[in-house]
N, C-alpha and C positions, 0 to 999 in steps of 0.2 A: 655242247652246252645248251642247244636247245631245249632240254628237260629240265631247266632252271630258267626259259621264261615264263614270263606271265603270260604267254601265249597261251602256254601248254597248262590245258584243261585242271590235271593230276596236281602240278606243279600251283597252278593258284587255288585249286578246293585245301591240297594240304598248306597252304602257308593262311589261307581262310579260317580256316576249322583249326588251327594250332596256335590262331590267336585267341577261338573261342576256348580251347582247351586253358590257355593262361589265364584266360579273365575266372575261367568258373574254378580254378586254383586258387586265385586269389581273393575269391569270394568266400572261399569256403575260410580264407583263415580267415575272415569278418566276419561269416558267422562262427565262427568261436569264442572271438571278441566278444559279440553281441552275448553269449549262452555263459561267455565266464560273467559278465557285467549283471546280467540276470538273477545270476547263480550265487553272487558274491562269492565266485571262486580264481583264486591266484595260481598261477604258474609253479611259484617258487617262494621259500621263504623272506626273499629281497624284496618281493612285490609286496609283500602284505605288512601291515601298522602295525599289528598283534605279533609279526612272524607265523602265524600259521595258516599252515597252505591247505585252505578246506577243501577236499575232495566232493564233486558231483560227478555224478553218474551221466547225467543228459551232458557237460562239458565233456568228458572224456567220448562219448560218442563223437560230439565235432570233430575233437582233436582229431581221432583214430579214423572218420572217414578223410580229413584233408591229409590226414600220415598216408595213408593207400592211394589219394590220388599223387602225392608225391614222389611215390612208390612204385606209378605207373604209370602218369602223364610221360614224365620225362623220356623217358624209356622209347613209347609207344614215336616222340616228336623225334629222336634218332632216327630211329629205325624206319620210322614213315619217309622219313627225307631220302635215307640211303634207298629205299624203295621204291622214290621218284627216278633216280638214277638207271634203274632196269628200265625204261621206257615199260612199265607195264600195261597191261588193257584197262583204257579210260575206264570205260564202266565198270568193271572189279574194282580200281583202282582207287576210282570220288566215292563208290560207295563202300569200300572196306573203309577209309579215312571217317565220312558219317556216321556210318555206323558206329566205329568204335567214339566217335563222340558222344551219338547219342547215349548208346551204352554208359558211360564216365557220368551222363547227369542224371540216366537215370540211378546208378550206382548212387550216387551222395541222394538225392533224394528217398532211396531206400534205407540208408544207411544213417541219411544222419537227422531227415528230417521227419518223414514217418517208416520207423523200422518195419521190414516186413521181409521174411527168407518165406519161398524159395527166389525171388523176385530177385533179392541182393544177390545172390549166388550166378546166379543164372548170368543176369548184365556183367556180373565179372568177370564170368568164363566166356564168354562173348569176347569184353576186352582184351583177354589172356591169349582166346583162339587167333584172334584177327594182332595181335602183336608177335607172335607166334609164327602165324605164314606167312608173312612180311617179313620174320626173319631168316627164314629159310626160304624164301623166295631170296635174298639180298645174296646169303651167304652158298646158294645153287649156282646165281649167275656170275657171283666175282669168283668163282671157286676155279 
């Protein structure tokens, strides 16, 4: 159980950086809020006085960058934990966690606030790599 203190370097970067992951989750469905408010655009025909759900282009962006971190945070906060468990090498280990943060904000800042590929692409295979051998690191050593 020691790889579940806060002792343990791995064990508090990922419980650190996995609360940053929530917040910039939960930031991003605010900025949606704010770009449908903008946009006078609704969700659903329930939302709207008129009934009609006006379609934008810039809200559909939010939407679709906070659908992809939801798509991948989660995922990434498993499998990071189960990863703490292998006792793996500190250093691999706080800086794979980092990285794939970093990666995830520059991902929505790519995505949803100024678009720009090959930039979006790249931080997401980034994210994809390092969720990736974390899980096949997890599923080598319980194997």
């Amino acid at each position: 159980m020691d790889n579940l203190s806060t002792v343990n370097p791995v064990f508090s970067t990922y419980v650190f950086y996995t609360a940053i992951l929530v917040i910039k989750t939960l930031l991003m469905a605010v900025l949606t809020v704010i770009h449908r408010v903008k946009n006078k655009s609704v969700a659903s025909i329930e939302d709207s006085p008129k009934g009609i759900v006006l379609f934008s282009k810039d809200v559909e962006r939010q939407r679709r960058a906070h659908l992809n971190d939801l798509e991948n945070i989660p995922i990434f906060i498993i499998v990071a934990f189960l990863y703490t468990l292998t006792s793996p090498t500190t250093f691999i280990a706080v800086n794979l966690i980092r990285l794939f943060t970093l990666s995830r904000i520059v991902h929505s800042f790519a995505y949803a606030i100024y678009p720009t590929q090959p930039t979006r692409g790249i931080v997401f295979g980034i994210g994809l790599l390092i969720t990736l051998y974390m899980s096949l690191h997890v599923a080598l050593f319980f194997f």
